[in-house]
Chimera marker file (.cmm) of the C-alpha trace (Angstrom):
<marker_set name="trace">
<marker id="1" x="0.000" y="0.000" z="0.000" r="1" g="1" b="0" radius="0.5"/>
<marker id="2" x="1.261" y="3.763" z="-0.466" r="1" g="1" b="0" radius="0.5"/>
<marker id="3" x="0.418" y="6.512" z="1.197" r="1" g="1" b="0" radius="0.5"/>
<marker id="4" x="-1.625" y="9.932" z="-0.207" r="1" g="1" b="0" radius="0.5"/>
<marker id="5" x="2.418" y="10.784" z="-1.154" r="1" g="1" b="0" radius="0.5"/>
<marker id="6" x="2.752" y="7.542" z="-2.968" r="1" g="1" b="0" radius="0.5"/>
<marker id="7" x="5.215" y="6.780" z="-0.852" r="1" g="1" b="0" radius="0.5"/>
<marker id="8" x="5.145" y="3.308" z="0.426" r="1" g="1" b="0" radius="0.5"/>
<marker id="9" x="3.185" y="3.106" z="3.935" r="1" g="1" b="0" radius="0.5"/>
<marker id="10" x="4.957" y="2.158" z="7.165" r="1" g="1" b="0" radius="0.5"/>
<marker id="11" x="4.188" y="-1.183" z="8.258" r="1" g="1" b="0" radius="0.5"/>
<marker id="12" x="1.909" y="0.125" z="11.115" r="1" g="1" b="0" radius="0.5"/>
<marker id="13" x="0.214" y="1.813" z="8.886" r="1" g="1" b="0" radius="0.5"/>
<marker id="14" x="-0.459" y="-1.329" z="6.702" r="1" g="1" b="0" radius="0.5"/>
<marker id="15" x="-1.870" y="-3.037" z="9.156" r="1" g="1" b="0" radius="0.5"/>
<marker id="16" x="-3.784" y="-0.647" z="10.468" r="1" g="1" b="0" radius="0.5"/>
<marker id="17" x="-5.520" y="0.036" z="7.193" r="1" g="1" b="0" radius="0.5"/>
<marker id="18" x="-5.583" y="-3.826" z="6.209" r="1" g="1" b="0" radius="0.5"/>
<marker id="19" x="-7.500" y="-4.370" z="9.934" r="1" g="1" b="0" radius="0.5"/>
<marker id="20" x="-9.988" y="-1.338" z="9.151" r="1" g="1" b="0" radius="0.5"/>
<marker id="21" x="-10.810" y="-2.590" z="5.834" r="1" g="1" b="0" radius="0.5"/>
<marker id="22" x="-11.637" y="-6.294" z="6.831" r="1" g="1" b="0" radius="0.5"/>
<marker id="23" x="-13.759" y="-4.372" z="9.660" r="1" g="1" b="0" radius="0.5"/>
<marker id="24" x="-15.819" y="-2.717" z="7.098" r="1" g="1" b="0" radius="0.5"/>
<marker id="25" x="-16.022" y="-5.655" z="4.756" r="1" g="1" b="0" radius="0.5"/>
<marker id="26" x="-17.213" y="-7.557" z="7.589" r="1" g="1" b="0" radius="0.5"/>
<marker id="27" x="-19.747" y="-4.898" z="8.456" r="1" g="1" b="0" radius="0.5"/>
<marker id="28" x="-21.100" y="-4.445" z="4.952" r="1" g="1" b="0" radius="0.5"/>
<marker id="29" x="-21.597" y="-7.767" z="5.100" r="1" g="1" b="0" radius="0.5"/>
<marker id="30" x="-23.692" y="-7.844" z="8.151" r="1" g="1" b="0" radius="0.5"/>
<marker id="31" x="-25.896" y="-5.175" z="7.247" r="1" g="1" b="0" radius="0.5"/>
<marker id="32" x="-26.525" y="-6.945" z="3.929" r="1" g="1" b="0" radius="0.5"/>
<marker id="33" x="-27.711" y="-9.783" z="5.255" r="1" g="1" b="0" radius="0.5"/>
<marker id="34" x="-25.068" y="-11.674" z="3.514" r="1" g="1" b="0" radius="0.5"/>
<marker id="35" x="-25.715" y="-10.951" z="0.048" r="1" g="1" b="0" radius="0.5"/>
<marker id="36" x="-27.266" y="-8.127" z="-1.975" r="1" g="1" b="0" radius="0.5"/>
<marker id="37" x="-26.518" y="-5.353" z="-4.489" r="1" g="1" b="0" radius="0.5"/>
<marker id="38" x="-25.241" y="-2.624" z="-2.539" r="1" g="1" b="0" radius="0.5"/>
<marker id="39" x="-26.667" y="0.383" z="0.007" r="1" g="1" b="0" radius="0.5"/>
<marker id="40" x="-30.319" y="0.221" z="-1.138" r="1" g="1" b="0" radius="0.5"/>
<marker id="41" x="-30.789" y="-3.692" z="-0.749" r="1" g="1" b="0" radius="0.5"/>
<marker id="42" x="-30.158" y="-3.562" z="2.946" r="1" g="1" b="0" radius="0.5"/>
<marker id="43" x="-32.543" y="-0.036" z="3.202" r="1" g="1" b="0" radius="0.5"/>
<marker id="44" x="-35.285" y="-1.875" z="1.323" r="1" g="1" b="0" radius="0.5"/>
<marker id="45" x="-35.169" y="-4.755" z="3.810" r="1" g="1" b="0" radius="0.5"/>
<marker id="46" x="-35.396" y="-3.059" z="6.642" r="1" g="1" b="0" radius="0.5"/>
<marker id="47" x="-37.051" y="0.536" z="5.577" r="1" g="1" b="0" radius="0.5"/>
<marker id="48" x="-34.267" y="2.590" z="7.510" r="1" g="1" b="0" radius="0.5"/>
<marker id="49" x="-34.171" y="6.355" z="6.205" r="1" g="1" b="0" radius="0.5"/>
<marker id="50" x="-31.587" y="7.459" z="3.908" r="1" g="1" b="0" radius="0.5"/>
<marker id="51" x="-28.151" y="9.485" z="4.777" r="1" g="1" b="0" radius="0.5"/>
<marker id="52" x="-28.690" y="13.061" z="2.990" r="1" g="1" b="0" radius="0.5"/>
<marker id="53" x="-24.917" y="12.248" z="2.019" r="1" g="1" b="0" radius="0.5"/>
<marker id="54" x="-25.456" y="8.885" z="0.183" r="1" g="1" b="0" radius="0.5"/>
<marker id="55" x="-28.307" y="11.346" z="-2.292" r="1" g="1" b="0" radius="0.5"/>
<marker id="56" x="-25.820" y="13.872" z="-2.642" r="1" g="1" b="0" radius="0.5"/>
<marker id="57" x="-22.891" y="11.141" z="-3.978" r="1" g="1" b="0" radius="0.5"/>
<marker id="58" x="-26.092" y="9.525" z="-6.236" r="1" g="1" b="0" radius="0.5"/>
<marker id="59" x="-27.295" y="12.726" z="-7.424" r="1" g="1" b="0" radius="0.5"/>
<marker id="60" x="-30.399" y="11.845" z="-6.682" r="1" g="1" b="0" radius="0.5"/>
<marker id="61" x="-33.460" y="13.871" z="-3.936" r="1" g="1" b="0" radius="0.5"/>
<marker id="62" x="-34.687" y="12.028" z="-1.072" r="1" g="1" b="0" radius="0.5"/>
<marker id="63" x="-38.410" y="12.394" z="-2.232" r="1" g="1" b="0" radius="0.5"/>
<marker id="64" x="-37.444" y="10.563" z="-5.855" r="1" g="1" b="0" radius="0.5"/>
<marker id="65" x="-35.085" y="8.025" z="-3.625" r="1" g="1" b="0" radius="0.5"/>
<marker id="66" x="-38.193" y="7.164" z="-1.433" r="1" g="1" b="0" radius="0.5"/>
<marker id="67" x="-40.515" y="7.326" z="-4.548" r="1" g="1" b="0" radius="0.5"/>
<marker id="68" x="-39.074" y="4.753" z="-6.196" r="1" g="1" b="0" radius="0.5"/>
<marker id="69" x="-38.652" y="2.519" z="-3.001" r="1" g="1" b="0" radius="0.5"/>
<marker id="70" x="-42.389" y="2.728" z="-3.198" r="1" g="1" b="0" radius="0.5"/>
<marker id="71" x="-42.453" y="1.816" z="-6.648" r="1" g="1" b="0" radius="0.5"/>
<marker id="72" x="-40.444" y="-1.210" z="-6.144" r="1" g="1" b="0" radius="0.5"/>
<marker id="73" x="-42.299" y="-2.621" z="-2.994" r="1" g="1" b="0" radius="0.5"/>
<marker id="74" x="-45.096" y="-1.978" z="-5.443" r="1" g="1" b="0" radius="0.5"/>
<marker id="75" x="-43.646" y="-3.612" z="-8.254" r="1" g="1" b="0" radius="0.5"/>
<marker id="76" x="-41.926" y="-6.721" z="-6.527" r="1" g="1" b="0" radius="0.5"/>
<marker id="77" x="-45.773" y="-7.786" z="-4.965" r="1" g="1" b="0" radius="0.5"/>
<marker id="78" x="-47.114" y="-7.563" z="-8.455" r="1" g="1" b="0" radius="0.5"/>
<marker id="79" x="-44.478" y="-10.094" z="-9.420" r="1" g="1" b="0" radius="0.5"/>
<marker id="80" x="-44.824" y="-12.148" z="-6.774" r="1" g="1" b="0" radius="0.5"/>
<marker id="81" x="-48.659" y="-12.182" z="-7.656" r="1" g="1" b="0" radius="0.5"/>
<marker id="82" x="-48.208" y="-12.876" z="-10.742" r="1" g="1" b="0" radius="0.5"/>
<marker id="83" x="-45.842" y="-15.495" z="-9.974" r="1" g="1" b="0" radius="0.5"/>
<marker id="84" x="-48.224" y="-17.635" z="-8.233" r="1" g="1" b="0" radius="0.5"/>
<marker id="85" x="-51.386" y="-16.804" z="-10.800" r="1" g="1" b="0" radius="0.5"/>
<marker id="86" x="-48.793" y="-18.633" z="-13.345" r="1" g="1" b="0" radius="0.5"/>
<marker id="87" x="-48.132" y="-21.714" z="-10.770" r="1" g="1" b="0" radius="0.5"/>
<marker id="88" x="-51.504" y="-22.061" z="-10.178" r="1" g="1" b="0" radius="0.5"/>
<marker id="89" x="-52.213" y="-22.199" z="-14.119" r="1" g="1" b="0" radius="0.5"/>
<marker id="90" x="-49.697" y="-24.369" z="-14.395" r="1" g="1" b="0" radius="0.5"/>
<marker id="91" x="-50.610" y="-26.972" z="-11.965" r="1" g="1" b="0" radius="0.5"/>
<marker id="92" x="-53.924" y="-26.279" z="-12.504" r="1" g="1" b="0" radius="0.5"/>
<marker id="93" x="-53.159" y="-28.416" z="-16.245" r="1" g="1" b="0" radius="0.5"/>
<marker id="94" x="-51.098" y="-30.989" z="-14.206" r="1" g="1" b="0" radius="0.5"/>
<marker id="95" x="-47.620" y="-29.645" z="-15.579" r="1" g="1" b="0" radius="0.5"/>
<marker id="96" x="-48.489" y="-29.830" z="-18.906" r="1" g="1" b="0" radius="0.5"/>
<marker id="97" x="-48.620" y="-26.379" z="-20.024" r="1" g="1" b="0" radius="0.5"/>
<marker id="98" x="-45.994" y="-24.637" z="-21.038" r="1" g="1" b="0" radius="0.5"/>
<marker id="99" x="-44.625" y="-21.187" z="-21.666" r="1" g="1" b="0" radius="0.5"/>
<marker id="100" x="-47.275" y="-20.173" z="-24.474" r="1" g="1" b="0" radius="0.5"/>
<marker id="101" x="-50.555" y="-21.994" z="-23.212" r="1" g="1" b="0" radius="0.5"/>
<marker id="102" x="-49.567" y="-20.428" z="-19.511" r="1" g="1" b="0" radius="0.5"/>
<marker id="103" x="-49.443" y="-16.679" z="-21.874" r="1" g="1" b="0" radius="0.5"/>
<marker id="104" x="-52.533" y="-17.592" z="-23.710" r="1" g="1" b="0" radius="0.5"/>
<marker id="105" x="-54.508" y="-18.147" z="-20.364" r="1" g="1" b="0" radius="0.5"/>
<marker id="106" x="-53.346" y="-15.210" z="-18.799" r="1" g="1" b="0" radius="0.5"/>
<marker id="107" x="-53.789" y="-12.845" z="-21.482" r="1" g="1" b="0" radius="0.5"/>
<marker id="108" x="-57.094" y="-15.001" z="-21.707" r="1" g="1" b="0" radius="0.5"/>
<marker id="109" x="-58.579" y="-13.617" z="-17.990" r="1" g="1" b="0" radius="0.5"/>
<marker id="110" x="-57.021" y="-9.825" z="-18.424" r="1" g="1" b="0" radius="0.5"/>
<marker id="111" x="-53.550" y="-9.953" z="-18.103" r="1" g="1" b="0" radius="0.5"/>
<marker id="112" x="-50.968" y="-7.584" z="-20.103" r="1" g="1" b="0" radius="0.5"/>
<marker id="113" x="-47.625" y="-9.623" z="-19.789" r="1" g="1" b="0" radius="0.5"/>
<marker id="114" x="-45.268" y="-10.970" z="-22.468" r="1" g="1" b="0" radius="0.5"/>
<marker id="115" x="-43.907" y="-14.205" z="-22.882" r="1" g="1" b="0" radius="0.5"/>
<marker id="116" x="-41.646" y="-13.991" z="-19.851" r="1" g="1" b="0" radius="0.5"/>
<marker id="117" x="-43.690" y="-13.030" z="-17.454" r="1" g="1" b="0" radius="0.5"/>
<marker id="118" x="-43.192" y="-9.314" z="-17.370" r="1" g="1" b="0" radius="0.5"/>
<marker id="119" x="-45.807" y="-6.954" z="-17.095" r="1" g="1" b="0" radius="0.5"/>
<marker id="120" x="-46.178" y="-5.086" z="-20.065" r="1" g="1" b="0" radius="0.5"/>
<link id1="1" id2="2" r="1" g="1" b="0" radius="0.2"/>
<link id1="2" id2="3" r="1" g="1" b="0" radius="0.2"/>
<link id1="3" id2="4" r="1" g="1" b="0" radius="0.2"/>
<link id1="4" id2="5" r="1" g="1" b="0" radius="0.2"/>
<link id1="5" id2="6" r="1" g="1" b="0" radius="0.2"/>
<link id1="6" id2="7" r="1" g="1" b="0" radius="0.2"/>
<link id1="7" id2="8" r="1" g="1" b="0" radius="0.2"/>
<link id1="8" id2="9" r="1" g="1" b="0" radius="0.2"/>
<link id1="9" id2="10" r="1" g="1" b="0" radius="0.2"/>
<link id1="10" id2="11" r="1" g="1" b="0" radius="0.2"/>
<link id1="11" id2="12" r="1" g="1" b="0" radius="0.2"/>
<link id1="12" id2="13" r="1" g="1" b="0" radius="0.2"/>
<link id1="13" id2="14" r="1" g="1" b="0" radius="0.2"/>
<link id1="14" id2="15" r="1" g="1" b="0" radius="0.2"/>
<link id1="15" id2="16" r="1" g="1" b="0" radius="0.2"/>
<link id1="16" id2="17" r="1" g="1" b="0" radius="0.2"/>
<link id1="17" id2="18" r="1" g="1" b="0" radius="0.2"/>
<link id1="18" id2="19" r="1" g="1" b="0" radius="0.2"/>
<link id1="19" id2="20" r="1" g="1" b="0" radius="0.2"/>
<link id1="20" id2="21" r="1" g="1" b="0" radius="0.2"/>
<link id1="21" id2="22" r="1" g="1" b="0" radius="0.2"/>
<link id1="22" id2="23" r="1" g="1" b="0" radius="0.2"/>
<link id1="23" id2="24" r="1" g="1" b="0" radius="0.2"/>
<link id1="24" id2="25" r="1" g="1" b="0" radius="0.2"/>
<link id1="25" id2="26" r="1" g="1" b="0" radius="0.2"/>
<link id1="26" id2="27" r="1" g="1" b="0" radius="0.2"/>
<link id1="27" id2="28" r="1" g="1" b="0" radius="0.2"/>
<link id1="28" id2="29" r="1" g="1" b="0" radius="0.2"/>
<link id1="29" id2="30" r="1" g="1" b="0" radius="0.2"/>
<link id1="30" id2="31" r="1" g="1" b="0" radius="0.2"/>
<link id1="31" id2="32" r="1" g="1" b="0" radius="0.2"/>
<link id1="32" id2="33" r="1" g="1" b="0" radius="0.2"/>
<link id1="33" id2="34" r="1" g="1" b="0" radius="0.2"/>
<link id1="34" id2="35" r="1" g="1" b="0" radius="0.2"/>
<link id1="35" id2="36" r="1" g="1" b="0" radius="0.2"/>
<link id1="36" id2="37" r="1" g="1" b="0" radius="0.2"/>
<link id1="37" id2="38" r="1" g="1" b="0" radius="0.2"/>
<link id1="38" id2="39" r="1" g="1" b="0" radius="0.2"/>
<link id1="39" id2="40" r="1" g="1" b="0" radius="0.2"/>
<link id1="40" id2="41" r="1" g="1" b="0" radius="0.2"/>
<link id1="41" id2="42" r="1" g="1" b="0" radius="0.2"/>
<link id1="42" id2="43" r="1" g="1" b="0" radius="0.2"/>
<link id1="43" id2="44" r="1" g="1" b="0" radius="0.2"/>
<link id1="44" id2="45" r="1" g="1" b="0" radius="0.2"/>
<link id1="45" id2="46" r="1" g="1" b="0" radius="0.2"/>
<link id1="46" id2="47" r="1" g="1" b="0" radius="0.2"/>
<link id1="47" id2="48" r="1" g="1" b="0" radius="0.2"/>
<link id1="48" id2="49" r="1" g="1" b="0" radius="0.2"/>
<link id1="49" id2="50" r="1" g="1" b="0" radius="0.2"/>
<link id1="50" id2="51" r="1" g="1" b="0" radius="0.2"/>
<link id1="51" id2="52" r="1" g="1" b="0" radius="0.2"/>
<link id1="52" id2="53" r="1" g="1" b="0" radius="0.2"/>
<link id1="53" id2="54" r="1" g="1" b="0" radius="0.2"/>
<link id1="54" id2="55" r="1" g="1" b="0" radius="0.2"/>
<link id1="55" id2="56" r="1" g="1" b="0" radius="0.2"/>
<link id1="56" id2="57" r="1" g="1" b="0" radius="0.2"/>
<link id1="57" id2="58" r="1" g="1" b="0" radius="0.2"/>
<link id1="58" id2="59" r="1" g="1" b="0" radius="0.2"/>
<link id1="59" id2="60" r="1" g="1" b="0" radius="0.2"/>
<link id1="60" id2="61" r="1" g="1" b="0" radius="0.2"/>
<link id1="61" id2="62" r="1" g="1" b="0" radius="0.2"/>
<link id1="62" id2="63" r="1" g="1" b="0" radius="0.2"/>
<link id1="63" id2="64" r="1" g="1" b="0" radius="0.2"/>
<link id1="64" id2="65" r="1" g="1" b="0" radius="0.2"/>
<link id1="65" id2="66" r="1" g="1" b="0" radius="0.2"/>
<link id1="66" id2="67" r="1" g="1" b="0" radius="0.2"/>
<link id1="67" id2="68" r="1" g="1" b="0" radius="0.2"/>
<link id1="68" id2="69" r="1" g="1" b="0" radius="0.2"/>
<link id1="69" id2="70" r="1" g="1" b="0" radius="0.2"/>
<link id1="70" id2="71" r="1" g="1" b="0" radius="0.2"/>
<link id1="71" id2="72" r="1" g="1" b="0" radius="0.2"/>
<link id1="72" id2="73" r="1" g="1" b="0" radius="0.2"/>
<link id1="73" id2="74" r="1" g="1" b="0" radius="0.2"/>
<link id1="74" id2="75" r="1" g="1" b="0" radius="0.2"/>
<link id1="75" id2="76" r="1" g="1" b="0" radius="0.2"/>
<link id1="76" id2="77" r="1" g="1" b="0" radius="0.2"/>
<link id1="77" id2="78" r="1" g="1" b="0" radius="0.2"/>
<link id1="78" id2="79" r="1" g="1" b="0" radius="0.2"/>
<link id1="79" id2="80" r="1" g="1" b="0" radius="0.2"/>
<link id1="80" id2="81" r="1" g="1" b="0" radius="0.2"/>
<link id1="81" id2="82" r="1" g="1" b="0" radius="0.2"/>
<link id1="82" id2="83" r="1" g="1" b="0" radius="0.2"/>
<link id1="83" id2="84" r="1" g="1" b="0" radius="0.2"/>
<link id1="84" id2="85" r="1" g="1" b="0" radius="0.2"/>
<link id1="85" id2="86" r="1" g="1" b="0" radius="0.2"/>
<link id1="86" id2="87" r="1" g="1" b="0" radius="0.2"/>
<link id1="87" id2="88" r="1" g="1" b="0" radius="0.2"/>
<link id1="88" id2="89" r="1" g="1" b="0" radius="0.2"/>
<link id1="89" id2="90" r="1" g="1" b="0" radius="0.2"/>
<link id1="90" id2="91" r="1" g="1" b="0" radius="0.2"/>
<link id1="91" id2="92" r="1" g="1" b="0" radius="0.2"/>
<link id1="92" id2="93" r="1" g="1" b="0" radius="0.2"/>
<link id1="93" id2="94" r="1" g="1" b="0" radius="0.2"/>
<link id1="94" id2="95" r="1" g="1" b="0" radius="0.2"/>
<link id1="95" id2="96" r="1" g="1" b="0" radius="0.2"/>
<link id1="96" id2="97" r="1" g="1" b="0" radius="0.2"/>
<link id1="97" id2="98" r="1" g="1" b="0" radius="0.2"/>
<link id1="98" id2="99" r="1" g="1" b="0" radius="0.2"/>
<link id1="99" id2="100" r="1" g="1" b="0" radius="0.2"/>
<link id1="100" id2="101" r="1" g="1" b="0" radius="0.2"/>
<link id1="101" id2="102" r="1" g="1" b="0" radius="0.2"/>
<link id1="102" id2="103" r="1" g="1" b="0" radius="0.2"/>
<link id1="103" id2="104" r="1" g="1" b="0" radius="0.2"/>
<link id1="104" id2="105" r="1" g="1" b="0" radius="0.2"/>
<link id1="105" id2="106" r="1" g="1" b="0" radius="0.2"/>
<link id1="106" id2="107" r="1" g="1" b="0" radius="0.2"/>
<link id1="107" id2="108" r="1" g="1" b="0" radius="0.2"/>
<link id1="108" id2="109" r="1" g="1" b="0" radius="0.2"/>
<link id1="109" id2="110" r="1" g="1" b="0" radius="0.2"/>
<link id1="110" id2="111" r="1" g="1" b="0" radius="0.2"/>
<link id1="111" id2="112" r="1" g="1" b="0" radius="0.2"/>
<link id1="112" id2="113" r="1" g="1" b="0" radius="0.2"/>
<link id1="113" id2="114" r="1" g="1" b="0" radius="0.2"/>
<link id1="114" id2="115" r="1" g="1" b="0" radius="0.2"/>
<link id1="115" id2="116" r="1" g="1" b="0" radius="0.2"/>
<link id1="116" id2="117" r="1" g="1" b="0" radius="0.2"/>
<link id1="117" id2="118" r="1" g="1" b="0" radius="0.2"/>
<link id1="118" id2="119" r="1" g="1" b="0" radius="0.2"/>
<link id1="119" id2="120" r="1" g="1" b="0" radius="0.2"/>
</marker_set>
């Protein structure tokens, strides 16, 4: 590691920074719950406010940050609806339908979703 000189660090040094970064690392990790993509994942889980510092470095404001939190949530039980109106199809026709009949008979009761599964 060097220093802000880019001069090589003192050993202290080294191992003080090498200590504080598996600290972090090990804290990121925590508050992630193990996995995840990032700040927002582990703010989504557990609906904790925002720093005013993490929407200044995203350029973005606090009322479109918590907007589209809203939108998400919103968005993710619509899936997750939809997810189990295709299972039920599904094994409604013992496994036998696939892809297109499961499309058919969605589109079929009101549905606007594509092939995949997406709304839209």
């Amino acid at each position: 590691m060097r220093d802000a000189d880019d001069r090589p660090a003192a050993s202290g040094e080294l191992q003080d920074t090498e200590t504080e970064l598996v600290r972090l690392r090990t804290e990121n990790t925590r508050r992630q719950g193990g996995k995840g993509n990032g700040i927002t994942s582990g703010i989504l889980r557990r609906r904790q406010p925002i720093s005013p510092g993490i929407c200044r470095v995203r350029e973005v404001s606090h009322s479109g940050y918590y907007r589209w939190i809203t939108s998400a949530q919103a968005r993710a039980a619509a899936e997750d609806a939809l997810v189990e109106e295709i299972r039920a199809v599904h094994a409604g026709h013992r496994g036998n339908y696939g892809a297109l009949r499961v499309h058919a008979e969605l589109r079929g009761v009101g549905h606007t979703i594509n092939r995949n599964g997406s709304p839209g």
